[in-house]
C-alpha positions as CSV (number, residue, x, y, z in Angstrom):
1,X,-225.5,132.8,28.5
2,X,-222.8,135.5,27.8
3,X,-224.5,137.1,31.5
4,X,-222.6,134.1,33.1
5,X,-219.7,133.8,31.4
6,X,-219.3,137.3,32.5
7,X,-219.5,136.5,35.9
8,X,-217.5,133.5,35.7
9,X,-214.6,135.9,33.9
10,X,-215.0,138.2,37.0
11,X,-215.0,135.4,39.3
12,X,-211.3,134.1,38.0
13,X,-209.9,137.4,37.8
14,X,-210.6,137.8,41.6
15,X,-209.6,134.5,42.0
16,X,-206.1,135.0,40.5
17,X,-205.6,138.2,42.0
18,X,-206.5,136.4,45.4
19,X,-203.8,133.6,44.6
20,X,-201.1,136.2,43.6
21,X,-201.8,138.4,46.6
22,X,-201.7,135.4,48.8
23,X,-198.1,134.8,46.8
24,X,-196.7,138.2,47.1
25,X,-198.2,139.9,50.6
26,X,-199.3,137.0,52.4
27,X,-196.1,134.7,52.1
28,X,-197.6,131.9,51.7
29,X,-196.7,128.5,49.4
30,X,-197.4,127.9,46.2
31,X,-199.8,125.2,46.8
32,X,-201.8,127.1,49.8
33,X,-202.6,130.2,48.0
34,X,-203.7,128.2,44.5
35,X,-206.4,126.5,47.0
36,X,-207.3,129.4,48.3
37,X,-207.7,131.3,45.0
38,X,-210.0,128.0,43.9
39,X,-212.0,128.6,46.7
40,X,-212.1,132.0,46.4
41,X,-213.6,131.8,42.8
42,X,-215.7,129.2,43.2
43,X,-217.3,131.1,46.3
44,X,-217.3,134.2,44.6
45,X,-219.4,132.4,41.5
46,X,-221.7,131.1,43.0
47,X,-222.5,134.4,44.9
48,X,-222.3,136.4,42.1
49,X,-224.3,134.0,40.0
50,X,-226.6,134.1,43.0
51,X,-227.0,138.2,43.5
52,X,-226.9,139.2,39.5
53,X,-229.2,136.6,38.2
54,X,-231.9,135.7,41.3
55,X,-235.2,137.0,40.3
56,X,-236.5,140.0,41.8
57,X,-240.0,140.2,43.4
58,X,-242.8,141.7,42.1
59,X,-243.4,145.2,44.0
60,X,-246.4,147.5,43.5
61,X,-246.7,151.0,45.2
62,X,-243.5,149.7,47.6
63,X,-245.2,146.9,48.2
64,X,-244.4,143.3,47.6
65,X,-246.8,141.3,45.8
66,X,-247.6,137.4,46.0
């Protein structure tokens, strides 16, 4: 559990360091770069979430086994 609340806390800090980027270098609104820092973390979640957690397969002498 505290594995994916980890991920989520990494996921909003990009998030909110996409939005303010978005704010300060890209020049866009307000309500523009909050969507795209939702999207960003929600993306970045789920592929997180995805990459950390996904079971490995099973490999013996650099083989994969069924």
């Amino acid at each position: 559990m505290s594995g994916t609340i980890g991920v989520l806390a990494l996921a909003l800090a990009m998030g909110v360091a996409t939005t303010i980027g978005l704010l300060v270098l890209g020049s866009m609104g307000w309500h523009g770069s909050i969507f795209l820092g939702i999207i960003a973390f929600l993306l970045l979640a789920a592929f997180l979430n995805w990459v950390i957690f996904k079971p490995l397969p099973k490999i013996e002498n650099g083989q994969r086994v069924e």
